[in-house]
N, C-alpha and C positions, 0 to 999 in steps of 0.2 A: 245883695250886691257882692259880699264877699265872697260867696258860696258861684256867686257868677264867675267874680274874676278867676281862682283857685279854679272851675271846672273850665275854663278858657284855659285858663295856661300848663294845665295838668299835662297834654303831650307835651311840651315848650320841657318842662321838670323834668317828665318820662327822658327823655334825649338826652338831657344835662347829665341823668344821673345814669344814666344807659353808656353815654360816653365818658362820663369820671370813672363807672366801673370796667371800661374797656382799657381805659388809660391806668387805671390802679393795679389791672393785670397786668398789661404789657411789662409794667416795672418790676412787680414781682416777676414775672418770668425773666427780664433782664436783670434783676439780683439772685433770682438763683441760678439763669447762666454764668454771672463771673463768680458766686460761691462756688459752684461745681468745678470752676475754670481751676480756680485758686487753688480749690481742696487737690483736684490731683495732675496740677502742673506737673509738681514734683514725682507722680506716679506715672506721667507722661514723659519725664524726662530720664526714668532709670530705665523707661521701658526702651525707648529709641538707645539709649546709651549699652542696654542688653541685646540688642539686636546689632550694633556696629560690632560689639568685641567679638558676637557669633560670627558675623563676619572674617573676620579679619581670623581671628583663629581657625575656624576650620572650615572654609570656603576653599576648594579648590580655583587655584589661578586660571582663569581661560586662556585659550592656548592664540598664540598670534593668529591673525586670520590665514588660512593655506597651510595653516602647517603642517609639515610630514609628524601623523601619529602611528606609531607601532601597534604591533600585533601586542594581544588578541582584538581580532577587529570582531566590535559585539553586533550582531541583528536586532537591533529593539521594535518590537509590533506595537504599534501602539503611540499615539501624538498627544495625548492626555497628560495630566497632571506627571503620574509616574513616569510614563517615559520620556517624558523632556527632564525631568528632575535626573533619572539613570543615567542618559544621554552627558550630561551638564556632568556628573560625576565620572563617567568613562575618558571623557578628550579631557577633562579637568587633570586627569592624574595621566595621561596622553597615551590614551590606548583609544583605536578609533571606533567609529558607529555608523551605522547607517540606521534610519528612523525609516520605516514603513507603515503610512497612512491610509486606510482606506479611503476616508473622507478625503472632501477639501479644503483647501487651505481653510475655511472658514469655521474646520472641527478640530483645528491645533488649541488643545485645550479640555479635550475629552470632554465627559460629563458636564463638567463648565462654561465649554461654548453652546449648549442646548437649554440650559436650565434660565428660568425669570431672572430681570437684574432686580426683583425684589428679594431674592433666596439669598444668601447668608452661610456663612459659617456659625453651627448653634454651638461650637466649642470654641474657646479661648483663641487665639491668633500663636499665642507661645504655645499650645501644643498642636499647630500645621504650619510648623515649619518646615518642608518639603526639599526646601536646600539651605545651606547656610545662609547664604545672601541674599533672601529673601529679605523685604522692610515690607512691614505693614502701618498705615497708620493710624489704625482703630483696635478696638480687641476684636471686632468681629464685624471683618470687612465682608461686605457682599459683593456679588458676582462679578461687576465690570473689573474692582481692582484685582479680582482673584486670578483672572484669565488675564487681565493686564501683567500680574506676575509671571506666569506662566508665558507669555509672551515676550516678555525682557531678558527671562533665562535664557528663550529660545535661542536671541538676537545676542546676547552676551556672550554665551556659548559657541556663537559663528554653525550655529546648527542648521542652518536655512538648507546652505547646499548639501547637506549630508541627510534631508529629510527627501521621501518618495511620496506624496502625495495621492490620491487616488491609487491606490496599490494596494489591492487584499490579497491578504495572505492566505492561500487553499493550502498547501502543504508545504510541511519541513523535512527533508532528511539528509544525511550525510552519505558523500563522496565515497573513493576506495582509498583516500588518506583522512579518510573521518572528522573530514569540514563538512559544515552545515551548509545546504543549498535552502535556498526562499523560492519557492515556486517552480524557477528553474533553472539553469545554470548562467545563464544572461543575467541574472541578478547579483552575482557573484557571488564568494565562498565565506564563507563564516566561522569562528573559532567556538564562538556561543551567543546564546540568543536569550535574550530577557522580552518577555510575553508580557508588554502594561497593557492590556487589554480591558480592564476592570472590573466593575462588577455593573455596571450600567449601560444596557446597550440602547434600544429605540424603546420611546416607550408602551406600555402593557395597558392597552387598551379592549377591555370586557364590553362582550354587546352583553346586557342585561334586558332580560322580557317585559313589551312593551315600551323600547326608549324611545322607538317612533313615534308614537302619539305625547309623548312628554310637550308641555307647550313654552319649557322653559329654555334655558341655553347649557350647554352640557360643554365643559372643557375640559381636559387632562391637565395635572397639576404641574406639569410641563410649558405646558402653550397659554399661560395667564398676561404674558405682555400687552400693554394694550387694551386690556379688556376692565372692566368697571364691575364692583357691584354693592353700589355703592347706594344706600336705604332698600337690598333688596337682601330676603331671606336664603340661604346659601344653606346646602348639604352638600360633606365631604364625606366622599366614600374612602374608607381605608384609616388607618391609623398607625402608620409607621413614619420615615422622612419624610414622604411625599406630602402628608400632614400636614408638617410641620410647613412647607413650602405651601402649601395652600394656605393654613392658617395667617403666612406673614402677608400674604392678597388679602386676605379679610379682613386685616387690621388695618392695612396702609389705606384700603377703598374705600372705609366708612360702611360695612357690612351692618343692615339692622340687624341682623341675626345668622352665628353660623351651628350647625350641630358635626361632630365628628361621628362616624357611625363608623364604629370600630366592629368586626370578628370577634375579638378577640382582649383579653385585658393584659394591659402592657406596660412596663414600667414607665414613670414617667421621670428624670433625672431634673436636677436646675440646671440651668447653665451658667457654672461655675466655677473656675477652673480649680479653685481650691479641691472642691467634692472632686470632680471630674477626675482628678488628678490620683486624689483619696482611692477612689473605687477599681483606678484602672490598678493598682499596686498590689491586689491577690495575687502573687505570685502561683497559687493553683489553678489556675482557669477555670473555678468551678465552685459549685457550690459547699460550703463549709458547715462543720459544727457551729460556727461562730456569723453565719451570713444572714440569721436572721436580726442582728445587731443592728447593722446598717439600713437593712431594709425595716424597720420597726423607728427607726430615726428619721427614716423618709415620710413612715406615714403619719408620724407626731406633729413635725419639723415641716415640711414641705407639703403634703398631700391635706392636713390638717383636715379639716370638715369634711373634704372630699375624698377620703380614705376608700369610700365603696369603689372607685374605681380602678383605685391598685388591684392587683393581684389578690384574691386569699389569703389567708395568711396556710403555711402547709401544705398549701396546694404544687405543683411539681412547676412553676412558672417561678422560679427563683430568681433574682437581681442575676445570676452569676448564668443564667442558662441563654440567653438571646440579647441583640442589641437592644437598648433601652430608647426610649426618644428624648433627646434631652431639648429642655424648652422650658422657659418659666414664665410665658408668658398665657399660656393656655389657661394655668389657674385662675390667672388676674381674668383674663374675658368670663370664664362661666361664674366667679364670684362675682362679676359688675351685669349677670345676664346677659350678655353680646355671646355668650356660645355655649353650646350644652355638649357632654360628652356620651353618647349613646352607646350600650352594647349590644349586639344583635346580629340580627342577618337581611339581607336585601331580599326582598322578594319580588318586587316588580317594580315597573315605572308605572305611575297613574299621569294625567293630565296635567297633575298638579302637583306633580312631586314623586314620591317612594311609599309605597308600603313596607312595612317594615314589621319584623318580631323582634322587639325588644326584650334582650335576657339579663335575669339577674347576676348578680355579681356570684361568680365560679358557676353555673349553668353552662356546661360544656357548646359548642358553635353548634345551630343544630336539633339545638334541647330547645322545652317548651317556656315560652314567653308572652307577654302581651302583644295583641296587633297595635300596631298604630300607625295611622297617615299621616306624615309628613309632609307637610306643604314646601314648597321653597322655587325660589325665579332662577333659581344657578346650581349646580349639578357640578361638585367637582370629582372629577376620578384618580382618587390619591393613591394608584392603586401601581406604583411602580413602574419600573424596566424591565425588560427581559435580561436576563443575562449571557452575555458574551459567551460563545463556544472556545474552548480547548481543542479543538479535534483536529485542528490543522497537525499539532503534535503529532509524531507516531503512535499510535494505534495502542504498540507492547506500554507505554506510557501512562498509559489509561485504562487498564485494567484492573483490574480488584486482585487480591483485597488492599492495594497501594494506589488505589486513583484518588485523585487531590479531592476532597487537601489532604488525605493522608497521605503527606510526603514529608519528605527531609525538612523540617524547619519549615515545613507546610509548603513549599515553595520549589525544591527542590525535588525531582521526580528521582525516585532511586537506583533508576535503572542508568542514570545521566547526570551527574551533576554539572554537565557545562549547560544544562537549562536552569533559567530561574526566572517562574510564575512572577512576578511583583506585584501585591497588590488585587490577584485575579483570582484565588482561589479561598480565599475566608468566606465563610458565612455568618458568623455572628461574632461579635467583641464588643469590648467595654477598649475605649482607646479612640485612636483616630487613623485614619488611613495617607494621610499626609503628614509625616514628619521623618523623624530621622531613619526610622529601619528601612527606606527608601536605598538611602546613602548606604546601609551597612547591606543589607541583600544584594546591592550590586558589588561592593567589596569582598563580601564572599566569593563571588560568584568571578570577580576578578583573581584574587589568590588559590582559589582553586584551580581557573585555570594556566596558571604562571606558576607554579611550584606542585609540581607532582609528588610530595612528600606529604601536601597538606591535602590534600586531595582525595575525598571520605570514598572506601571502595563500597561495591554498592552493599555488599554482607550488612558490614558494619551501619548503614542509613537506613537500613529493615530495620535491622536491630533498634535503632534510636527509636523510629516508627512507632515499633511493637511495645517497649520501655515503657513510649508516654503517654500508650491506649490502656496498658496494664495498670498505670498511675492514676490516669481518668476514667478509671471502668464504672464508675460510679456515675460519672454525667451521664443527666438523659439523652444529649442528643447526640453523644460521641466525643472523642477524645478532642479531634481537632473542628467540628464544628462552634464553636466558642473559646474562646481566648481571650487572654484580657494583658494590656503592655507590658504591662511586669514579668508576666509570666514568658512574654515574647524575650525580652531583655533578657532572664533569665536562660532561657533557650540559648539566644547568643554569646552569650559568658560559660556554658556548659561546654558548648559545640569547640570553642578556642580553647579551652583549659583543656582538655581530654584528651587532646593529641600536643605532646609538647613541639610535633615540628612548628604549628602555629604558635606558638608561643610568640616568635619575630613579628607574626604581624597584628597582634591585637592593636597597639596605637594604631594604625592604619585601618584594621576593618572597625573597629569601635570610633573611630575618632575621625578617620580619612587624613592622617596625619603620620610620618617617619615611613614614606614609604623607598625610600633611600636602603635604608639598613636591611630590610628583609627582599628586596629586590637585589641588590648584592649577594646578598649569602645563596640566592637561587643560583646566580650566574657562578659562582664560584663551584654550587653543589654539578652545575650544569657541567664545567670544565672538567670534573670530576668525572661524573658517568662516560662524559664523550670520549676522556681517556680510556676509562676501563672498556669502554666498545673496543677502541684502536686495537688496546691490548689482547682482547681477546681473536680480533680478527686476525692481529698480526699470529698471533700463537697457533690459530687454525691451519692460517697460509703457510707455516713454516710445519705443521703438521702433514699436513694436505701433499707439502713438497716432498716430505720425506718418507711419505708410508709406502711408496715402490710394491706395490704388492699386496698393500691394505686396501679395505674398501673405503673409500670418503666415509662413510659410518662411523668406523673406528678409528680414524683417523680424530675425526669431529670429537668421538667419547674418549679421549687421549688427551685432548687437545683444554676441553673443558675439566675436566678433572689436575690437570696441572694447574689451571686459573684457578681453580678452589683451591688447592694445597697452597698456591702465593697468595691466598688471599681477596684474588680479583673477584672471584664467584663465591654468594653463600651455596649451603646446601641446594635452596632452589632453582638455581642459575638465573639468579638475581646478584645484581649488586651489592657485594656484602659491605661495602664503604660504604654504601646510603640508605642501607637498610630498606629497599625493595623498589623496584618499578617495574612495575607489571608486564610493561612492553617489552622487555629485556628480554624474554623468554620469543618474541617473535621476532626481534632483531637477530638473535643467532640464531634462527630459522631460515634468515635472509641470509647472512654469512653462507650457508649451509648451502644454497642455492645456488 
């Protein structure tokens, strides 16, 4: 009878204790959400309270709505992250913009109005700060608030009417007073043009042999909204960001199983802003006597068991030569078995999946490996964007051996410093693409064009060019294809220190801050030249009256040789008070005329 009652009421128990241990978790997880709450209030509260004072310090004021802004009126291409951030920084310090979209209004946001609202930022939030007054309120907010960002600046800004919507841009070139035209002249004229264009255009979709008979669902790691895969076996192809943007589908959907089937072996960073931070700080963009340190701490520290998938060790795939993936959650799923990380190469689609040559670790892409059929219900193609064309640019801009990125501070074409790339010509870093050299690249690019004293001529930007290829001659994939923030930062404190006319405006391009002081001394240095024109022209005119007999020629070489003895002309018939401007030499040309 006992043995009755007991197997009678065994479900009755089953349930009791099935829900005491449902109720025993909930609580544990509600004590360790308010431990977690507790532990970093206070890490939440210095965090908010560093982002007001970033504010508040150096956020440029938005300008009243309508307000008259002065010249240089900038062209920005591009409705993305950078160019709403440039934008925001140009009428902020009140110089004006027009934005040119090709999209519509529904691609203000670049990259980030196309991508899943499961994708993320896999870097810290303090280092994609993109303008000062941005607030974040996570460390690593995903998509909606990111483009929410980027859409507040817009609105804040009073950018709306200053932006062209559906308007691509086929070509740039300048007038016969050396304004920039967009397309055509009906778009009106331009002082300079900042190109946020990016590095992300539509995505890069491979037909691969055999995906027609595949019986599963195949999507690009793009277009995952929506979609589920959830107790079903999942192959990702590719192993770079796109990855990473698939992997967060695999984890939020309940994937029974995902495998990455990389090319190629790739570093894999934490996500952690300390490290993060650590690594971008090589001030040499490159590989070092000392860079197997760091990378030998990764594979103790972080890659631990799973070391075969790093890199070699000595192999020419060095931490400091290509972008890294940063992600620390990858390890946790193939430690828990939820994912495997594959090296090899694709060879077909089957019914059921992928055939595949899996290659060992340092076995070149290509080389010999084992076969193996990979089964899986979902196909993801983690296999990037294409990237954005240059070419709208002039032609001469784009030429070798100075086509981007080897240019001025990468950015800057040296044939023209009133262009500046933002954001559109890197190929590989350690660092982040949203934060403050956003602000400073357009500050450059603003006192270059506002003080022609500071304003690099194009000798001298080869020259820089040539300096930091001789510096990097050692990196594999060239001087300026990898770089790393430090080494950006470093660039930017070279370029200001070098020329002491910039001296005035470092607080303002480093900081976006005292731009009073060296905007005055421009206007004053202006009052200056405009005299010494007067003076030269009056000196002409009173030559000119008196040579009775002379030819205008001589009259002219009389006329300039007495402004050099007073002083007004150096030997080059430049400006000898301001120590040169180039156009002086075609202004008394015009006198002359």
């Amino acid at each position: 009878m006992l043995v009755y009652d007991i197997h009678h009421h065994l479900p009755t128990l089953r349930r009791l204790l099935r829900k005491s241990f449902r109720e025993q978790l909930l609580v544990l997880t509600a004590m360790y959400q308010q431990l977690h709450d507790l532990l970093f209030a206070p890490v939440l509260v210095l965090y908010n309270l560093l982002q007001y004072l970033l504010e508040k310090l150096f956020a440029p004021h938005p300008p009243p709505p309508n307000a008259h802004l002065t010249r240089p009126h900038i062209a920005i291409i591009g409705a993305g992250l950078t160019g709403v951030s440039a934008a925001s920084h140009c009428v902020g310090h009140g110089f004006d913009v027009t934005i040119f979209e090709a999209g519509t209004r529904q691609n203000l946001g670049g990259i980030w109005s196309k991508v899943n609202n499961t994708s993320g930022l896999q870097i810290n939030s303090l280092m994609y700060r993109f303008q000062p007054s941005v607030r974040w309120s996570e460390s690593y907010p995903k998509r909606p608030e990111i483009v929410a960002a980027i859409e507040n600046l817009w609105h804040r800004y009073h950018l709306e009417p200053k932006t062209r919507f559906e308007t691509r841009v086929e070509k740039t070139y300048k007038d016969a007073q050396g304004r920039w035209i967009i397309n055509d002249p009906s778009q009106g004229r331009y002082d300079g043009i900042i190109a946020a264009i990016g590095t992300c255009g539509d995505p890069k979709v491979p037909h691969i042999p055999g995906q027609e008979q595949f019986h599963g669902s195949i999507y690009h790691s793009s277009d995952l909204d929506h979609k589920s895969a959830k107790n079903k076996k999942v192959l990702i192809i590719g192993g770079g960001a796109s990855a990473v943007e698939a992997l967060e589908f695999v984890d939020t959907t309940g994937a029974a199983h995902a495998s990455v089937l990389a090319r190629s072996e790739k570093w894999i960073i934490p996500r952690n802003a300390i490290i993060d931070a650590l690594l971008s700080l090589n001030i040499f963009g490159r590989e070092t006597l000392v860079s197997f340190i760091p990378e030998n701490l990764l594979r103790i520290f972080f890659y631990r068991n799973l070391a075969d998938i790093s890199p070699p060790p000595g192999s020419s795939k060095g931490l400091f030569t290509e972008t890294p993936m940063v992600n620390s959650r990858i390890f946790d799923l193939i430690r828990s078995g939820r994912a495997s990380w594959l090296r090899g190469d694709i060879q077909k689609f089957t019914e059921n999946g992928l055939s595949f040559n899996h290659r060992a670790q340092g076995v070149p892409k290509g080389g010999p490996g084992v076969h193996r059929n990979l089964k899986a219900d979902v196909v993801i193609l983690a296999t990037g964007y294409t990237r954005p064309s240059l070419s709208f640019l002039p032609a001469t801009h784009l030429e070798e051996p100075y086509a981007p990125p080897n240019w001025y501070l990468q950015v800057f074409p040296p044939e023209d410093p009133s262009i500046c790339a933002n954001n559109c010509t890197y190929v590989n870093a350690i660092g982040t693409v949203g934060n403050y050299h956003i602000g400073i690249y357009t500050r450059f690019l603003l006192m270059f064009l506002v003080d022609p004293l500071a304003t690099p001529r194009p000798w001298l930007m080869k020259r820089w060019i040539d300096v930091t290829r001789w510096l990097k001659v050692a990196a594999p994939g060239g001087a300026f294809e990898f770089f790393t923030y430090g080494e950006l930062l470093y660039w930017f404190v070279f370029v200001l220190v070098v020329n002491p006319f910039r001296w005035k405006w470092v607080p303002f391009v480093l900081f976006g801050v005292g731009r009073a002081l060296p905007m005055g001394i421009v206007r004053e240095e202006d009052k200056l030249r405009n005299g010494n024109r007067k003076m030269v022209g009056e000196a002409v005119g009173e030559a000119v009256g008196e040579a009775k007999g002379k030819t205008v020629e001589d009259a002219m070489g009389e006329a300039v040789s007495e402004a050099r003895v007073n002083g007004v002309l150096d030997g080059n018939g430049r400006s000898g008070q301001l120590g040169g401007d180039e156009k002086e030499g075609e202004q008394l040309a015009g006198v002359r005329a």
